[in-house]
Backbone as numpy.savetxt, mean C-alpha at the origin, in Angstrom:
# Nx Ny Nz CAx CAy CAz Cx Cy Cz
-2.07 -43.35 -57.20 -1.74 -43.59 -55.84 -0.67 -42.62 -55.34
0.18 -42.08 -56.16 1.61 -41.15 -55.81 0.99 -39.84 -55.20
-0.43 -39.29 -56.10 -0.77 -37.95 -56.06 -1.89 -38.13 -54.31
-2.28 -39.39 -54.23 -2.72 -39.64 -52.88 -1.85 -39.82 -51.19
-0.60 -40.18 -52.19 0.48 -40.27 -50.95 1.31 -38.51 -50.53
1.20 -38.14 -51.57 2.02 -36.89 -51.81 0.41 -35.77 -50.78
-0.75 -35.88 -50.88 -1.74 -35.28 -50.34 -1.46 -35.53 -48.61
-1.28 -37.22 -48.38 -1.25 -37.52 -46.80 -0.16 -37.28 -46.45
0.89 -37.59 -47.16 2.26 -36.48 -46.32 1.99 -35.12 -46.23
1.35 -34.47 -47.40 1.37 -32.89 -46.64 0.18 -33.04 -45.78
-0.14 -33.10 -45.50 -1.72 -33.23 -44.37 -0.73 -33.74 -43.30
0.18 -34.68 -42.96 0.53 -35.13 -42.38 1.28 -34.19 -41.35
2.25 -33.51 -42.71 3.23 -32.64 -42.37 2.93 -31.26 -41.68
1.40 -30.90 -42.20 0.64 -29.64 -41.61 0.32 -30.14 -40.31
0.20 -31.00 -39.76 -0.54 -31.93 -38.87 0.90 -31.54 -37.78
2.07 -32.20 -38.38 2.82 -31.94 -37.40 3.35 -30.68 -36.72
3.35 -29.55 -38.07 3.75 -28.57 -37.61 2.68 -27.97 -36.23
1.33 -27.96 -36.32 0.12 -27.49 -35.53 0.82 -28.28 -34.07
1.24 -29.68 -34.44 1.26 -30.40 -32.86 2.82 -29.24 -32.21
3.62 -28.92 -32.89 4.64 -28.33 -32.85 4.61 -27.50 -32.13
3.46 -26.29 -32.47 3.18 -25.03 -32.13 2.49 -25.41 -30.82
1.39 -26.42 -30.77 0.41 -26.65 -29.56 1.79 -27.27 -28.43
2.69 -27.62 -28.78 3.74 -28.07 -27.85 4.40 -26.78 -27.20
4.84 -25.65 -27.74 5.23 -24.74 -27.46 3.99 -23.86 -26.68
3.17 -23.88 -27.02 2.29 -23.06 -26.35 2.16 -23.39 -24.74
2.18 -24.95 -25.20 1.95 -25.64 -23.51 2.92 -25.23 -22.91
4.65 -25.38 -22.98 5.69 -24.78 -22.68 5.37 -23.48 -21.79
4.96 -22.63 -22.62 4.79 -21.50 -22.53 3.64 -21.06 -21.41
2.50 -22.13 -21.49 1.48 -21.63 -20.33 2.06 -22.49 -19.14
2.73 -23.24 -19.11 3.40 -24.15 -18.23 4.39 -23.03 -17.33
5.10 -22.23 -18.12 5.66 -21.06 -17.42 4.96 -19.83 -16.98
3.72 -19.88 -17.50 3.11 -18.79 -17.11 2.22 -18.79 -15.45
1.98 -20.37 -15.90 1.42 -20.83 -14.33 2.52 -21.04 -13.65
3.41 -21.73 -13.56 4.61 -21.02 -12.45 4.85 -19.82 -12.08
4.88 -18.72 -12.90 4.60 -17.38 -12.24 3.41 -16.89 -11.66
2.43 -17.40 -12.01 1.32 -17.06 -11.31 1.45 -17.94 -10.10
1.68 -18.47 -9.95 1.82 -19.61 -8.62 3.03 -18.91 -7.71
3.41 -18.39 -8.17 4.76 -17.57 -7.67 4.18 -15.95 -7.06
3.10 -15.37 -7.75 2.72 -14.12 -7.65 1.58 -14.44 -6.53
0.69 -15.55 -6.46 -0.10 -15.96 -5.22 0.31 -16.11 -4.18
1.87 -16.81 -4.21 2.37 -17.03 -2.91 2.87 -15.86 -1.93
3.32 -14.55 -3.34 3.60 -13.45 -2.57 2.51 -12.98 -2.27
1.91 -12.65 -3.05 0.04 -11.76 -2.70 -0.75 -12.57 -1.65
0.08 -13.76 -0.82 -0.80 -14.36 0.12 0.26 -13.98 1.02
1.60 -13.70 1.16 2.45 -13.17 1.98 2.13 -11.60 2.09
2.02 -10.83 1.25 1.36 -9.91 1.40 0.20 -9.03 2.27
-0.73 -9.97 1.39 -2.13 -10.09 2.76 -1.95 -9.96 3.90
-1.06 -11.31 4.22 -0.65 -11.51 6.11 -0.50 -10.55 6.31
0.73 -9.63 5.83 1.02 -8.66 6.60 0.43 -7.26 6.40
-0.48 -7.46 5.49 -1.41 -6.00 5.96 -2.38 -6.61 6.57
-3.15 -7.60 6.73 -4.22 -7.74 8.40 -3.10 -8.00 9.10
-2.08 -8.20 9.54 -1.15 -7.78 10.56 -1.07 -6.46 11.02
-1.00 -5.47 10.08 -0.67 -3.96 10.05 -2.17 -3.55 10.59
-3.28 -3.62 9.83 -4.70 -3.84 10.00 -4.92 -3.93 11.48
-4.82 -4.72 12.31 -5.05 -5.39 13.54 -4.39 -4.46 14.30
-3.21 -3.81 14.07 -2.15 -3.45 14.50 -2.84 -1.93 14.97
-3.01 -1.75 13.65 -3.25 0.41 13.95 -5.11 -0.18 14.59
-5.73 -0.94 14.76 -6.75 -0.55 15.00 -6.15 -1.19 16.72
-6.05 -1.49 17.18 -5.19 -1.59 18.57 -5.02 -0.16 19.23
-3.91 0.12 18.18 -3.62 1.92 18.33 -4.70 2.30 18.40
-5.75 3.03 17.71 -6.79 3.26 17.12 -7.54 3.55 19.08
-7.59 1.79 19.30 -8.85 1.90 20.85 -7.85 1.95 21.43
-6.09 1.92 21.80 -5.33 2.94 22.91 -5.66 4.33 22.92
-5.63 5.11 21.69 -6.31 6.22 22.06 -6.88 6.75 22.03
-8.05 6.03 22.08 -9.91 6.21 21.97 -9.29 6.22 24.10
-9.07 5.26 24.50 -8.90 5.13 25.92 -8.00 6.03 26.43
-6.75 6.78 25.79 -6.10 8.10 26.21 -7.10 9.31 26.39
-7.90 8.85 25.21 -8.43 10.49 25.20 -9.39 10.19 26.16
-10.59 9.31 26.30 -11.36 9.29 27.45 -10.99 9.45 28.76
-9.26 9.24 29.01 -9.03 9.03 30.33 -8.47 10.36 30.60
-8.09 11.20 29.48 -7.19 13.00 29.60 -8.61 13.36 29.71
-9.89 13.47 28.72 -11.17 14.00 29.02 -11.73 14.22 30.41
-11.59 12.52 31.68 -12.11 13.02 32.58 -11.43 13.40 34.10
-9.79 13.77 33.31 -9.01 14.34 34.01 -8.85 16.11 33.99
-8.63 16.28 32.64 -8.68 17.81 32.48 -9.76 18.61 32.65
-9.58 19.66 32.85 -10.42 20.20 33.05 -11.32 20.98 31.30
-12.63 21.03 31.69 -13.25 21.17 30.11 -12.82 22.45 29.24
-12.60 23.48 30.06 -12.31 24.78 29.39 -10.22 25.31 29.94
-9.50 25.60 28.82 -8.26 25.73 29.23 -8.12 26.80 28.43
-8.17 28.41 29.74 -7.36 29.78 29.21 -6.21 29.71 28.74
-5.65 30.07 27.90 -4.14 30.30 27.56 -4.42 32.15 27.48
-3.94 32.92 28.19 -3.68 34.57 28.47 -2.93 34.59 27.31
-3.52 35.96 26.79 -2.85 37.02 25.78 -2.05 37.66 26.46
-0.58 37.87 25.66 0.52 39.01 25.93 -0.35 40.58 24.91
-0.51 41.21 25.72 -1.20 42.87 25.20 -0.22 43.75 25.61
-0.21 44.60 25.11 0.86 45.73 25.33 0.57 46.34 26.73
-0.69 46.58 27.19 -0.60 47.05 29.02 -0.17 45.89 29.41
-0.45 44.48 28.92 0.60 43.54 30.52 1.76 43.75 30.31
2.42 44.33 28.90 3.85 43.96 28.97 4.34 45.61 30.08
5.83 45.36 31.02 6.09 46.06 31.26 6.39 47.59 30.69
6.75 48.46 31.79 6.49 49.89 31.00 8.44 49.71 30.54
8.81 48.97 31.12 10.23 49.30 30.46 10.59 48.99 29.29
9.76 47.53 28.30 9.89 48.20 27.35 9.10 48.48 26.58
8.05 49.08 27.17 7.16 50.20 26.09 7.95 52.18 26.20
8.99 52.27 27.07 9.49 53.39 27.02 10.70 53.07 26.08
11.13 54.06 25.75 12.27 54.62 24.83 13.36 54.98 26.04
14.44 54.81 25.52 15.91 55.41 26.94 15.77 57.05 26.13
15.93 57.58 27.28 16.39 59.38 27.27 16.74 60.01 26.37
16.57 60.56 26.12 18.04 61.06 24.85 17.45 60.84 23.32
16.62 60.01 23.33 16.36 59.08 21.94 14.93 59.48 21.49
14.77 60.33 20.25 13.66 60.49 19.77 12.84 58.79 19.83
C-alpha cells in the first residue's frame, strides 16, 4: 500500500505542478488580451481619423476639380509668354563704351 501511496502523491504532485503552469499561462494571456484590447481601441481611434483625413483631401480634391473648371472657362486657351532675343534687347547694351576693345 506505501509503494501505491508514494505513486498518487507523485501523480498528484505532477498534477499540481501542470495546474501551476496552466495558472500562469492564463495570467499571462489575461495580459495579453488587455493589450490587445488596448491596441483596438487605438487602431479604432486611428481609423477615425484617417476617413477623417480621407473625406477631407477628397473635398480638396472636387474644390479643385471646380477651380480648375472655373480658371479653364475664364482664361483664355493659348497663353504667349515672349522671348527676350538679343535684337529685342536694346542696342545699348549690345554696344561696348568707346575706348574699350
Amino acid at each position: 500500500m506505501g509503494e501505491m501511496e508514494e505513486r498518487l502523491l507523485a501523480a498528484v504532485e505532477k498534477l499540481a505542478e501542470k495546474v501551476e503552469k496552466v495558472g500562469l499561462i492564463q495570467e499571462k494571456l489575461e495580459v495579453m488580451d488587455k493589450k490587445l484590447e488596448k491596441q483596438g481601441e487605438r487602431l479604432d481611434q486611428v481609423q477615425a481619423k484617417v476617413d477623417l483625413s480621407l473625406e477631407s483631401l477628397g473635398q480638396v480634391l472636387q474644390e479643385q476639380i471646380h477651380v480648375m473648371q472655373a480658371v479653364k472657362r475664364t482664361v483664355p486657351a493659348t497663353l504667349v509668354i515672349p522671348t527676350r532675343t538679343m535684337e529685342a534687347t536694346s542696342s545699348v547694351t549690345r554696344e561696348q563704351p568707346q575706348g574699350y576693345p
